[in-house]
N, C-alpha and C positions, 0 to 999 in steps of 0.2 A: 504494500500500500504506500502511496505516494507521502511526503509532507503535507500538502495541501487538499489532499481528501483527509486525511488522518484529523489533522486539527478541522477542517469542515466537519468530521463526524463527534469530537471531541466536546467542539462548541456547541453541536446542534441535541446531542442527548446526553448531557452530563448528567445536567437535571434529572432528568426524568430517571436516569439510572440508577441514581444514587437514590431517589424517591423510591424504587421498585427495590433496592436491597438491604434501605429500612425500614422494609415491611417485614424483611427475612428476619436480620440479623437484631432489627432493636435495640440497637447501639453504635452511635453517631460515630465513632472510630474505628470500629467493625468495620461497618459502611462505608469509609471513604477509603480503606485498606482495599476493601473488595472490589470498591466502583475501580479505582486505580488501577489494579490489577488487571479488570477486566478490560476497559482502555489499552493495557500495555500488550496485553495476548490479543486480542482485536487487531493491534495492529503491526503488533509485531511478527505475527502467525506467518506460516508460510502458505497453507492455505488462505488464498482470498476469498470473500464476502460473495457468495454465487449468486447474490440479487433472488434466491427463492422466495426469501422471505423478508418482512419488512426489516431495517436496518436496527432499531429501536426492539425488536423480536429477536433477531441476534444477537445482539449483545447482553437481553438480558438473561438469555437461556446459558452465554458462557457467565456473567454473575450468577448465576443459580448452580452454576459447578462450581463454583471457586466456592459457595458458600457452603455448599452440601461437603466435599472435599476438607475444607478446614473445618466443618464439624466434627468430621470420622478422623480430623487428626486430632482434637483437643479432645473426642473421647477417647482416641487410643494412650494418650497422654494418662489419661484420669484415670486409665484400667491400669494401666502399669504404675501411676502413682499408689493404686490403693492397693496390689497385690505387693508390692515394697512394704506399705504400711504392716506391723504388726498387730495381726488378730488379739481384741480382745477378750474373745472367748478360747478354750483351750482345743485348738484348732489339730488336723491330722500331724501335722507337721509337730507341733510342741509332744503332742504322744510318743512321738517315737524317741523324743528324750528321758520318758519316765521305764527306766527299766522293767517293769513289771508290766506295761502294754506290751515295747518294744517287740518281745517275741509274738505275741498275740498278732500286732498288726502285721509283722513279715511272713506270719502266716498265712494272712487272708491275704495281702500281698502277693507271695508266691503262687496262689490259686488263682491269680484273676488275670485274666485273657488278655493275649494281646492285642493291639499295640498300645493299652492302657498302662499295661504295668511297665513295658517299658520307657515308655513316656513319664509318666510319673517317675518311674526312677531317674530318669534323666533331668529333670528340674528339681528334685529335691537332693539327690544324693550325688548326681553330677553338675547341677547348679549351672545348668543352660537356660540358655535366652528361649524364650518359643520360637524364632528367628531360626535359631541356630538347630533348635529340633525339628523345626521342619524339614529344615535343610538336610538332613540325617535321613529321612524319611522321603525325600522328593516331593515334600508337600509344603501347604502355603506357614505363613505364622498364625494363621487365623482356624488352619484344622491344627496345630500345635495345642493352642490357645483351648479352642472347644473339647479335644481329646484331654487334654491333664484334667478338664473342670471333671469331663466324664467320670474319669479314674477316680477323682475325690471323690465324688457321690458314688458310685459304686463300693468304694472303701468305708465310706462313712455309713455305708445300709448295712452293710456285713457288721461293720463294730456296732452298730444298731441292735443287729441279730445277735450277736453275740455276748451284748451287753458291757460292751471293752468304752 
């Protein structure tokens, strides 16, 4: 895109852009991160603007990914911050430091199907990223992520069962 269509399109729906992504975001720095953004990929894209659809309709369908996108980043942010955080209920993990579960839990541990159990062993006993156990696995961090919750709840029904 040229300079003088760029700023022609810059001037002509700022407004209106930044109007349409604090409807999303609901915060006036949010929003002008976003609008920007979207202005910079707009026009910096190497794909051009193919006239299908009105120009004010493109740009805000690329603000509407930039906003949806930095939402699934500040949730992944906030998943990862709370599973750092230390449970304070006495959680699978703290069990396995009171000798007298310990054996109990590598019990039901050793019983339970893969790729649960190896998974979980690999974030608690080898102290991997999900990142890094997908990668293990030739899968995303997000089946990482869903297979260890598995494992815990499966773990946690058995210690249920068991009364551990």
């Amino acid at each position: 895109m040229d300079k003088n269509t760029a700023e022609k399109l810059y001037e002509a729906f700022y407004m209106k852009v930044f109007s349409y992504v604090m409807t999303l975001a609901k915060d006036r720095n949010d929003a002008e991160e976003i609008t920007q953004e979207t202005f910079f990929r707009a026009i910096s894209t190497d794909k051009a603007f193919k006239g299908e659809s009105e120009s004010f309709t493109w740009l805000c369908a690329i603000a509407k990914n930039i906003f949806i996108d930095e939402k699934r980043r500040v949730s992944r942010q906030d998943d990862e911050l709370s599973e750092e955080l230390p449970d304070t209920n006495k959680g699978i993990e703290e069990k396995l430091t009171d000798r007298d579960t310990s054996l109990k839990i590598h019990l039901i541990l050793h019983k339970l199907e893969e790729p649960y159990k190896e998974v979980f062993q690999l974030r608690i006993f080898g102290e991997l990223s999900f990142a890094e156990i997908g990668s293990i696995f030739g899968k995303t961090e997000t089946w990482a992520r869903v297979t260890y919750h598995r494992a815990r709840l499966k773990i946690k029904e058995r210690m249920d069962e068991n009364e551990i």
